[in-house]
VEXPARO-956982 format. One line per 2 residues: number of its first residue (from 0); their letters; for each residue z, x, y of N, C-alpha, C. Coordinates in steps of 0.02 Angstrom, whole numbers, plus 32768, in hexadecimal, padded with zeros to 4 digits. Example, Ala and Ser with C-alpha at 12.3 -4.5 7.8 and 13.67 -1.06 7.14 Angstrom:
2
0 = as = 8186,8294,7EE4,8186,8267,7F1F,8186,8294,7F5B ~ 8162,8282,7F90,8165,82AC,7FCB,818A,8285,8002
// end
This chain:
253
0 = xx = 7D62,80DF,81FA,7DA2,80F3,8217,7DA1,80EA,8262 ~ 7DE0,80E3,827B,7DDA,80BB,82BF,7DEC,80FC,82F3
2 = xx = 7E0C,8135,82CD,7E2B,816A,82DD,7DE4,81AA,82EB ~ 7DBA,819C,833D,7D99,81C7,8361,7D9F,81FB,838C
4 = xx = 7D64,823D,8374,7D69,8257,83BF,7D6C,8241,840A ~ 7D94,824C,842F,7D9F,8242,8466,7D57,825B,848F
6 = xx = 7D22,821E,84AF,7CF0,824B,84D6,7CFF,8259,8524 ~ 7D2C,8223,8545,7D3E,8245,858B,7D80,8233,859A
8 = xx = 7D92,8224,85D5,7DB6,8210,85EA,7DEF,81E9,85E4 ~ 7DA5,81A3,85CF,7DCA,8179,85C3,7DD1,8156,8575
10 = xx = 7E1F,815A,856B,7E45,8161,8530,7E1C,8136,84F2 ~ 7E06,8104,8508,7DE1,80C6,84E7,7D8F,80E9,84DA
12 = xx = 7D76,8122,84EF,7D3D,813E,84E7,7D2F,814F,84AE ~ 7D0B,8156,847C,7D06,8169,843F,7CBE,817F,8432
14 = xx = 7CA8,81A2,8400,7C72,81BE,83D6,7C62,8198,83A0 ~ 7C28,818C,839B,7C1B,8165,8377,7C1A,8159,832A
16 = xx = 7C3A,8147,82F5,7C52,8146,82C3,7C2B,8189,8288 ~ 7BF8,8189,8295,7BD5,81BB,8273,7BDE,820B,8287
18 = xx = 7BFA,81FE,82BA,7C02,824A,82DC,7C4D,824F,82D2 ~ 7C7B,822D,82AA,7CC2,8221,82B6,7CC3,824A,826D
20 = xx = 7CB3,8277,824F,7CB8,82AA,821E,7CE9,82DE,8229 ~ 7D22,82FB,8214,7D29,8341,8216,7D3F,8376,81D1
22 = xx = 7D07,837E,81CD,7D28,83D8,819D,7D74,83E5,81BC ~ 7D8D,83E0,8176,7DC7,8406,8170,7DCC,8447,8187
24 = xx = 7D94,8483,817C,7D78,84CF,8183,7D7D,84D4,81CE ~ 7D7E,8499,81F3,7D67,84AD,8248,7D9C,84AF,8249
26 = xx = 7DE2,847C,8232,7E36,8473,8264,7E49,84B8,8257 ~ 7E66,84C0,8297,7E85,84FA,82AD,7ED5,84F1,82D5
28 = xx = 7EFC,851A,82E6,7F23,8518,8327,7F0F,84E8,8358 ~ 7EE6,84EA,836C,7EC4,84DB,83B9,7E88,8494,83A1
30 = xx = 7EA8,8492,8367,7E7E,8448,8365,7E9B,8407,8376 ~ 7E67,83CB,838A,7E9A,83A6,83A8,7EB7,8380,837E
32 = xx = 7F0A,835D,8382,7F29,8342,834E,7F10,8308,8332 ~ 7ED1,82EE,836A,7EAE,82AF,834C,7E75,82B9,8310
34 = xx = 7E76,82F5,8309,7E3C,830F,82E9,7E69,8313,82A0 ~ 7E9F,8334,82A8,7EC4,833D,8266,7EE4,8304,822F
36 = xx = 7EEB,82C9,8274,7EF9,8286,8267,7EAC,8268,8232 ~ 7E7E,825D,8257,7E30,8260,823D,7E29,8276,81E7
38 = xx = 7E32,82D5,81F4,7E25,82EA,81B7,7E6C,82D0,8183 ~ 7EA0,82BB,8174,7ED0,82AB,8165,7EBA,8269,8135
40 = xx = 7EB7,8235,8170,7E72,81E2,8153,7E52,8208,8123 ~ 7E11,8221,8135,7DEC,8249,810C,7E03,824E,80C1
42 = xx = 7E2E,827E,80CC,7E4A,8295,8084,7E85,8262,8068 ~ 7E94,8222,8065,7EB2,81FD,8053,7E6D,81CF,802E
44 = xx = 7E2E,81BE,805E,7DE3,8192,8048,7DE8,81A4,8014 ~ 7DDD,81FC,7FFC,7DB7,821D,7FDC,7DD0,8228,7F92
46 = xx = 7E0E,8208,7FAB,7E53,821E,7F64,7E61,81CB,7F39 ~ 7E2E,81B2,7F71,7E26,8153,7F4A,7E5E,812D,7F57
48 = xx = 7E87,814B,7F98,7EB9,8102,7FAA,7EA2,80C5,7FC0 ~ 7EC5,80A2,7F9F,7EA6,8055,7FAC,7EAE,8041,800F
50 = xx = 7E7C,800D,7FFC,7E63,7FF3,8037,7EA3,7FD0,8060 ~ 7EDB,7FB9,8038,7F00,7FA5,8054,7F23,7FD5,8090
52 = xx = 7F39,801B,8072,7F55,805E,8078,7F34,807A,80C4 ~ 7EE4,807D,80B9,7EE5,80B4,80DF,7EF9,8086,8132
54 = xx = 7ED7,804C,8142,7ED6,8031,817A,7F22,803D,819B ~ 7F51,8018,8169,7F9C,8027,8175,7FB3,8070,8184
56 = xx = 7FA0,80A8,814D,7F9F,80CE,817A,7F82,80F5,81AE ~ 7F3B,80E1,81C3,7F21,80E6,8200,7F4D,80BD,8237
58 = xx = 7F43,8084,8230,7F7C,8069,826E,7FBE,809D,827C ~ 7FE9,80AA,824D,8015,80E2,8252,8018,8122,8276
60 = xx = 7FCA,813A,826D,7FD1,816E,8289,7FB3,817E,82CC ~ 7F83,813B,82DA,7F73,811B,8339,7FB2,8121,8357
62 = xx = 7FDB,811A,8344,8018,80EC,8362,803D,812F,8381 ~ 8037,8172,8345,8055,81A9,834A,802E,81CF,837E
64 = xx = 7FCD,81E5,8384,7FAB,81E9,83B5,7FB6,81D0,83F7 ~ 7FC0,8183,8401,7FCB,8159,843A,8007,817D,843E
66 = xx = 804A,81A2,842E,8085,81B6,8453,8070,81F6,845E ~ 8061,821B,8449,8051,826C,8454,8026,826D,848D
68 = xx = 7FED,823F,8488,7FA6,823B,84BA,7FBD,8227,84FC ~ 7FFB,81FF,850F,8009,81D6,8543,7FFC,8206,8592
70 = xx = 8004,81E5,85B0,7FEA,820F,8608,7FAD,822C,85F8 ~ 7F85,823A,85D2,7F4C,8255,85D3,7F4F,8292,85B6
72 = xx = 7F92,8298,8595,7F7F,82D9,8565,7F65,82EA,852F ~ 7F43,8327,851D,7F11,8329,84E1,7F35,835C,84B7
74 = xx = 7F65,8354,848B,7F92,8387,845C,7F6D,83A4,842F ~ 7F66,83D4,8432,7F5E,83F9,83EE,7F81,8410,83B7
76 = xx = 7F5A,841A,835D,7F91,8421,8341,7FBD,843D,8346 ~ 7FD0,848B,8367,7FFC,84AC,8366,8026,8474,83A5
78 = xx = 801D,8464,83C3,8051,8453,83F9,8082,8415,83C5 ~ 805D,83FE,8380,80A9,83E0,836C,80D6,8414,8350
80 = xx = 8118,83F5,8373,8168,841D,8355,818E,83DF,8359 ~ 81DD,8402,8339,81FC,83D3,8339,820A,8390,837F
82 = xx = 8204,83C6,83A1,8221,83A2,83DC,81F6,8356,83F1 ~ 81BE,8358,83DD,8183,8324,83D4,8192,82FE,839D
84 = xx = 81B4,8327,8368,81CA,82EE,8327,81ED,82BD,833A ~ 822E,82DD,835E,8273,82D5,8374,8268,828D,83AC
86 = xx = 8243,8290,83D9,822D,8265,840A,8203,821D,83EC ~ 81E2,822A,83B7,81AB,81E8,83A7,81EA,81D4,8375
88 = xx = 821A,81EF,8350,824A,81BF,8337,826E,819B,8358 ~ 828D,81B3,8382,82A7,8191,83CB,8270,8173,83E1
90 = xx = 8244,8163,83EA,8219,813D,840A,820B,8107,83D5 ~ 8206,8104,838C,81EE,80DB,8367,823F,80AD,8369
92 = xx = 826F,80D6,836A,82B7,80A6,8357,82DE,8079,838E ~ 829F,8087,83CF,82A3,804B,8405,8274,8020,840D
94 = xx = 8233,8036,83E8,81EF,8012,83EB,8200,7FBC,83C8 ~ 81F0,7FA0,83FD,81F9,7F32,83FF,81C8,7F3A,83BE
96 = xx = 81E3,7EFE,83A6,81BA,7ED6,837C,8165,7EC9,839E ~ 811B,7EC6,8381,80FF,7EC8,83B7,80D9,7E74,83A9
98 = xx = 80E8,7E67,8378,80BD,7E1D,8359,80EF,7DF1,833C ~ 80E2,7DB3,8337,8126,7D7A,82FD,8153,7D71,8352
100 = xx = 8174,7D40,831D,81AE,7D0A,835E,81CA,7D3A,8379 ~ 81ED,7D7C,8352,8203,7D9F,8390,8209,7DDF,839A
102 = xx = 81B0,7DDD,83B5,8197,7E0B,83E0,81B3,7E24,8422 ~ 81BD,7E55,8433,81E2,7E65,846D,822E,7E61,8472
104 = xx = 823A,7E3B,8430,8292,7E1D,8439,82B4,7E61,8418 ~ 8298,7E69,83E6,82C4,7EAD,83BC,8297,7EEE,839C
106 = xx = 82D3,7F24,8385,82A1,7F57,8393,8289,7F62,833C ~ 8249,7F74,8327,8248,7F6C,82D1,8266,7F85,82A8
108 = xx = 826B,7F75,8269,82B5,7F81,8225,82A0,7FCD,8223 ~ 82DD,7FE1,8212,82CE,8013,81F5,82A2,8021,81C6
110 = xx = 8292,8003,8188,8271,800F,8163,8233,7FFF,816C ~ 820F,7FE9,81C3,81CC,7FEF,81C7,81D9,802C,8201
112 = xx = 81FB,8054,821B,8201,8097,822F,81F5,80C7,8206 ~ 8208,80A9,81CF,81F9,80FB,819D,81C1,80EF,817E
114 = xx = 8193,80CC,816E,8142,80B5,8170,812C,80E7,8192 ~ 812F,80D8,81DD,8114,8107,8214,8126,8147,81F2
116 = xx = 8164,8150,8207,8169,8191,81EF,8168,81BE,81A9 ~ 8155,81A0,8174,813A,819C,8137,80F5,81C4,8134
118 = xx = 80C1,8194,816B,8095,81A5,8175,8065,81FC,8192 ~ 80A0,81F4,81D7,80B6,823C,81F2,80B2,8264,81D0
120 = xx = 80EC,8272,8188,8104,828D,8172,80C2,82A7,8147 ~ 808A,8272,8137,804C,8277,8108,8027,82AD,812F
122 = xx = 8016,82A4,817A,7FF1,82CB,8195,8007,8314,819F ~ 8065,831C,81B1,806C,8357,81B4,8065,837B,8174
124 = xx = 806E,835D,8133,8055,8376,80EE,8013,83A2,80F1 ~ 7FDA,8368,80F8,7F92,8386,80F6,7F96,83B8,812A
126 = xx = 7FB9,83B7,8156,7FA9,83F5,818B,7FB5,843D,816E ~ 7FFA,8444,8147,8010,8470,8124,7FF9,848B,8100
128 = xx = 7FCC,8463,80D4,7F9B,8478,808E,7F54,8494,80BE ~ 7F56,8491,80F1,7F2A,84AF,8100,7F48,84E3,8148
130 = xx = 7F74,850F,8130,7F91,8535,8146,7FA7,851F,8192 ~ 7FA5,84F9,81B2,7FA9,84E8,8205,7FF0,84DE,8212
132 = xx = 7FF7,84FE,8267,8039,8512,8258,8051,84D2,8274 ~ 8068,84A3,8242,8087,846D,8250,80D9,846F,824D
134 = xx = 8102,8442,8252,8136,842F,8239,8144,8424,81E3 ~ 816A,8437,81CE,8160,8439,8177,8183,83E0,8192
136 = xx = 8161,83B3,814A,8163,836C,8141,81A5,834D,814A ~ 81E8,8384,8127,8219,8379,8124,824C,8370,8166
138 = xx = 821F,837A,8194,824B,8379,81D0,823C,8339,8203 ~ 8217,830A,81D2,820B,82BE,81F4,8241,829A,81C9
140 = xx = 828B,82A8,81F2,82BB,827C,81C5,82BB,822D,81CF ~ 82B2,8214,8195,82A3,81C1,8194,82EF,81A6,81BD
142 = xx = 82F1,816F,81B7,8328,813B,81CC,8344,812E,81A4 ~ 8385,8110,818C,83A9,80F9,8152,83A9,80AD,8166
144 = xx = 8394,8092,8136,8380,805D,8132,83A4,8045,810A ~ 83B2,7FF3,811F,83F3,7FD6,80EF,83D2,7FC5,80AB
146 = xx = 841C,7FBC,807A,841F,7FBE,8046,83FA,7F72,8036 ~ 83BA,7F6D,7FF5,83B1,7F3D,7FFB,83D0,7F10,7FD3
148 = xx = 83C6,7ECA,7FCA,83E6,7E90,7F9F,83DA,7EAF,7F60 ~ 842A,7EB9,7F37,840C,7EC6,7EF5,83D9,7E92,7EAF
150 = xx = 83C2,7E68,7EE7,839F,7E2B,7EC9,835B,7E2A,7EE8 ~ 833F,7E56,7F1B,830A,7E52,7F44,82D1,7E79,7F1D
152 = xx = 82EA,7E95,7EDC,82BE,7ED2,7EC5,82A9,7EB3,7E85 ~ 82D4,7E75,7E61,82D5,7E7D,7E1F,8302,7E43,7E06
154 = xx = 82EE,7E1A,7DC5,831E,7DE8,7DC4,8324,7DEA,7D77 ~ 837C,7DDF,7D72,83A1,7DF3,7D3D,8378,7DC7,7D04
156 = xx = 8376,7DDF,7CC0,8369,7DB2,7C8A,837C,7D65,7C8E ~ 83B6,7D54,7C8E,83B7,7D03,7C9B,83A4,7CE7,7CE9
158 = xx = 83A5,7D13,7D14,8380,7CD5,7D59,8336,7CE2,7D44 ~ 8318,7D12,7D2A,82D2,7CF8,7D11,82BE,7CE1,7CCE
160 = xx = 830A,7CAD,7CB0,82DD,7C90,7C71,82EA,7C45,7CA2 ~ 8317,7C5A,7CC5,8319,7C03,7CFC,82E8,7C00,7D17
162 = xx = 82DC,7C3A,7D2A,8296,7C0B,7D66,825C,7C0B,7D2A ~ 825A,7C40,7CEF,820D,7C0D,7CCF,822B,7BE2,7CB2
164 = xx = 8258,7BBA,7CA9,8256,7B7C,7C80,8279,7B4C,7CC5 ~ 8260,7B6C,7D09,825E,7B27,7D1F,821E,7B13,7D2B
166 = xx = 81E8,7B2C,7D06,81AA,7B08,7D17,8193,7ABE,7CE6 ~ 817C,7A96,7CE0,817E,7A50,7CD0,8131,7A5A,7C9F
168 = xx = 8151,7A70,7C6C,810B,7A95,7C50,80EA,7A53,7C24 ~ 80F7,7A1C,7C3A,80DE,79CA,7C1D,80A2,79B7,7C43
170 = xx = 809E,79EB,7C6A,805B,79EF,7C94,801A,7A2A,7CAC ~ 7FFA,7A23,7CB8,7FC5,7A62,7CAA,7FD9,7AA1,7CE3
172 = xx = 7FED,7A80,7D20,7FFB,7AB5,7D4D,803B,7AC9,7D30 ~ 805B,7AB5,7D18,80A4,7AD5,7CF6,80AB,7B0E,7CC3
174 = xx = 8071,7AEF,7CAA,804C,7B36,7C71,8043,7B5C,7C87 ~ 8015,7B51,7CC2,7FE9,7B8F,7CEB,8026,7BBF,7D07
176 = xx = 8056,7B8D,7D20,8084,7BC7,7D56,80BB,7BE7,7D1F ~ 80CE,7BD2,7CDD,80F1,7BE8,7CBA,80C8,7C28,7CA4
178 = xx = 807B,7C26,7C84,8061,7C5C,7C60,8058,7C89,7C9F ~ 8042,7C84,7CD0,8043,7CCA,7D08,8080,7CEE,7D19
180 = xx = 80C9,7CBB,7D19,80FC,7CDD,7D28,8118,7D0D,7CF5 ~ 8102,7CF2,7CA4,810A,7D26,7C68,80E6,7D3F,7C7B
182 = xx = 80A6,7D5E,7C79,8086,7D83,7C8F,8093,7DB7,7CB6 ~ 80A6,7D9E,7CF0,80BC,7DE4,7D24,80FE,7E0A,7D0E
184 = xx = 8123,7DC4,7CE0,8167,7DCC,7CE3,8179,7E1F,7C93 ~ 813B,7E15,7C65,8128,7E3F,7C46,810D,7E8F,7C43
186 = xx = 80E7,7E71,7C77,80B9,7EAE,7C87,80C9,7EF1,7CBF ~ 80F5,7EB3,7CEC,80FF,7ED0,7D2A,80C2,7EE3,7D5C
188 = xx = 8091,7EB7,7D58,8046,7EB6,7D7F,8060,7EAB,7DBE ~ 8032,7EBC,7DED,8038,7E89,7E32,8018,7E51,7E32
190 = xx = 8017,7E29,7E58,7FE9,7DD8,7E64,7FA4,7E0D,7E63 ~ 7F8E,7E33,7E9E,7F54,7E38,7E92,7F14,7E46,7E56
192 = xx = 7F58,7E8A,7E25,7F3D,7E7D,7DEE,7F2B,7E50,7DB7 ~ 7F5A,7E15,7DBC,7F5F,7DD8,7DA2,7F26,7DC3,7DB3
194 = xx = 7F04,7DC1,7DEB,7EDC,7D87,7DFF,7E9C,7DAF,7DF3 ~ 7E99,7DEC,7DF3,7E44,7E1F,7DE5,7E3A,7E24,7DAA
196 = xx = 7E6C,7DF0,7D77,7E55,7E03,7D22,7E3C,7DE2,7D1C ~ 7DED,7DD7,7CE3,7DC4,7DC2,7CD6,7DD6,7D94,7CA0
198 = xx = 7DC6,7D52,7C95,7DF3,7D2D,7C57,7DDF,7D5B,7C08 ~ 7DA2,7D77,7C08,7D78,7D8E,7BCA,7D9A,7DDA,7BC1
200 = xx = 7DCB,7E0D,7BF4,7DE2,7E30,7BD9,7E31,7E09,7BD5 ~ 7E32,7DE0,7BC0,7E7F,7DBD,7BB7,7E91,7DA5,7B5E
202 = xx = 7E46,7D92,7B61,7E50,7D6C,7B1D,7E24,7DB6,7AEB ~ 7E3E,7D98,7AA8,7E05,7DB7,7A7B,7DD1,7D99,7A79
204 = xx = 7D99,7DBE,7A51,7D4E,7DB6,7A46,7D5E,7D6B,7A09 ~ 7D34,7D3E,7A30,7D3F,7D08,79FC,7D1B,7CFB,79BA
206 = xx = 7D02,7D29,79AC,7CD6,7D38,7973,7CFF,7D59,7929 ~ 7D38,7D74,7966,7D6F,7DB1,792E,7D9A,7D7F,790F
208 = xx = 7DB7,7DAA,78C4,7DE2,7D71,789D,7E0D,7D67,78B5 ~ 7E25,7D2C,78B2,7E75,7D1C,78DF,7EA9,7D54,78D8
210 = xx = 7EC1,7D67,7906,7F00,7DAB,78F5,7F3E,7D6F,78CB ~ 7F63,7D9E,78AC,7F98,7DA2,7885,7FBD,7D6C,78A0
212 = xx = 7FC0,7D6E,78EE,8005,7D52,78F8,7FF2,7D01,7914 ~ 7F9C,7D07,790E,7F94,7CCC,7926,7F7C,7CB6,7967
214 = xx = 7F8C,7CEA,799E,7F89,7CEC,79E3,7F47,7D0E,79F0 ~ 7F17,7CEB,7A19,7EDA,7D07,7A2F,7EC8,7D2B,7A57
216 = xx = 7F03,7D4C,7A8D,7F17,7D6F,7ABE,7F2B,7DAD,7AC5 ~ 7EF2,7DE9,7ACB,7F27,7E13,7AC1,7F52,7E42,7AEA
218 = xx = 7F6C,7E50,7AAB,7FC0,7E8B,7AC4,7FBB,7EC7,7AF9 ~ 7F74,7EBF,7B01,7F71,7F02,7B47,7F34,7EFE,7B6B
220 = xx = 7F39,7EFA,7BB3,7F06,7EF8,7BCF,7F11,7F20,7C01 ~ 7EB5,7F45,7C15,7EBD,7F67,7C55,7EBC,7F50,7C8F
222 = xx = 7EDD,7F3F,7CCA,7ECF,7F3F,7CFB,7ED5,7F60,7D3A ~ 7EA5,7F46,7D73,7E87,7F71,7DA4,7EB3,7F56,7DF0
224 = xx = 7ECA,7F9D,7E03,7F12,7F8C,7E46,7F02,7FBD,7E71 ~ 7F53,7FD7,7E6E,7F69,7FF2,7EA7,7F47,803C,7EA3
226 = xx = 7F2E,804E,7EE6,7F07,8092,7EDB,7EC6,8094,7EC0 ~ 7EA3,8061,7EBB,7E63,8037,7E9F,7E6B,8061,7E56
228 = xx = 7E9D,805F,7E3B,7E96,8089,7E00,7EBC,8050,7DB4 ~ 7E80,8054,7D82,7E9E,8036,7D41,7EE6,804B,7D36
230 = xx = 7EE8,801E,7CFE,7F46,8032,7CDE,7F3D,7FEB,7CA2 ~ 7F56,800F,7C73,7F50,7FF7,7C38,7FB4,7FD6,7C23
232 = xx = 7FC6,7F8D,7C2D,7FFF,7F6A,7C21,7FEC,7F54,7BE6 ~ 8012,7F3A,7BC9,8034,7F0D,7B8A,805D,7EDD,7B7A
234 = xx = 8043,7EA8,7B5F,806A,7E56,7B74,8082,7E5C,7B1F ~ 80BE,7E37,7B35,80EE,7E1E,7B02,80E3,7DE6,7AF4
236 = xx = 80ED,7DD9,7A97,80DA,7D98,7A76,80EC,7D54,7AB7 ~ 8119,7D47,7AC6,8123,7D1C,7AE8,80F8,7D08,7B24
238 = xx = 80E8,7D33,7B3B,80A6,7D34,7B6E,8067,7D1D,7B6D ~ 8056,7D4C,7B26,801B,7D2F,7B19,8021,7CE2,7AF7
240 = xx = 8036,7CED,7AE5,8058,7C8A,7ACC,8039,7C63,7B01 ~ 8066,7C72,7B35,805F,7C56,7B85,8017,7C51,7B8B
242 = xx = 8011,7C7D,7BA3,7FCA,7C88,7BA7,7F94,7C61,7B8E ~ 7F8E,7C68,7B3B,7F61,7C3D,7B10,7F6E,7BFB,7B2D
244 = xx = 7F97,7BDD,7B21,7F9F,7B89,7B35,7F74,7B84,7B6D ~ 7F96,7BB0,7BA2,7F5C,7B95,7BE6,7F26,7B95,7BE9
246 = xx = 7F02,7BC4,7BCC,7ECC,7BD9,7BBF,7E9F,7BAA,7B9B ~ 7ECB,7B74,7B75,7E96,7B3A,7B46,7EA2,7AFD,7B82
248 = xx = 7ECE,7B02,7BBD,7EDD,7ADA,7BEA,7E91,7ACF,7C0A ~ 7E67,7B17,7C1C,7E49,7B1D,7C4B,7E09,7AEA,7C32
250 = xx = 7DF3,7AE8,7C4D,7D93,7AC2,7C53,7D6B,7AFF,7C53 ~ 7D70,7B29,7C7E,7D2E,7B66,7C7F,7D24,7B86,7C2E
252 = x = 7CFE,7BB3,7C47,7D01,7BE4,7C0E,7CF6,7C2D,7C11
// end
């Protein structure tokens, strides 16, 4: 975690990763908010959020430190109130773009404001459960964020039998991209899970009698995602269909 005790002065000073520990049992009133930020990480590691998660929300909550910390001040928990809520929203809903073509040109969407403040909202939580007299969570009011494309989330039954039958399945990559898009289009996996399944939990044991329907593929598999945590989906005849064909496409084994 990138999120250290402060050893002097100067802001960039830090303790060295092994000493960057804190017991929950020590935060108090008068502890510092970087510490609560710290134990917060902590208890998100410990609860098995994925790797993607915590960094994102570590960056989130630097960002919230770097505004509280500014001129050289060292806040403690009790010193957050609203009025500190009230100010870093106003501060996030003028904050420039800071990376991409246009950096500096405009200020970020709403819906990466309420990320930040999403995040916030995580830490003033854990503060609560451990009695500290924080702000209750509910008083980090998000942004309203526009309505999205009712097509950005989800695509109706016929625009996704168009796009799988516009693949040119007279060819091997056509197979390939038709059986993954049933696939997700079934299961509702993400790519990543798609891509961490093992071909041998995909198919049956090739030793077993052919199933009933003919298809060597079966109807439910577990896979490993979001929250580094299993989850057990289920593919529809048509899928596995998909599937099998490509599968005699391949060369490996």
């Amino acid at each position: 975690m990138k999120i250290s005790r402060r050893t002097g002065e100067d802001p960039a000073e830090t303790e060295p990763e092994s000493a960057s520990y804190v017991d929950p049992r020590d935060l108090g009133p008068n502890s510092p908010v970087r510490d609560l930020a710290r134990a917060y990480l902590q208890e998100l590691r410990d609860k098995g959020r994925s790797e993607t998660t915590l960094p994102r929300y570590e960056r989130f909550l630097v960002e919230f430190l770097n505004f509280v910390e500014r001129d050289g001040a060292k806040p403690r928990v009790k010193d957050i109130d609203i009025r500190i809520l009230k100010a870093y929203g106003s501060h996030l809903t003028r904050r420039r773009l800071l990376s991409g073509p246009d950096a500096g040109k405009r200020p970020i969407s709403a819906a990466s404001k309420n990320l930040h403040l999403i995040a916030l909202r995580g830490l003033l939580k854990f503060g609560v459960l451990l009695d500290l007299p924080v702000p209750a969570p509910e008083k980090v009011e998000l942004a309203k964020a526009a309505d999205p494309s009712p097509d950005a989330r989800h695509l109706d039954p016929q625009k996704l039998d168009r796009l799988l039958e516009s693949f040119d399945t007279s060819t091997d990559d056509g197979v390939r991209n038709r059986a993954l898009l049933e696939f997700l289009a079934a299961t509702g996996c993400r790519v990543s899970e798609l891509v961490a399944l093992d071909r041998e939990k995909l198919e049956l044991d090739p030793r077993a009698v052919n199933p009933t329907d003919g298809v060597r593929i079966a109807d439910e598999v577990t896979v490993f995602g979001k929250g580094s945590r299993y989850r057990r989906v289920f593919l529809r005849m048509r899928s596995r269909e998909w599937l099998e064909r490509y599968l005699r496409t391949r060369k490996d084994t």
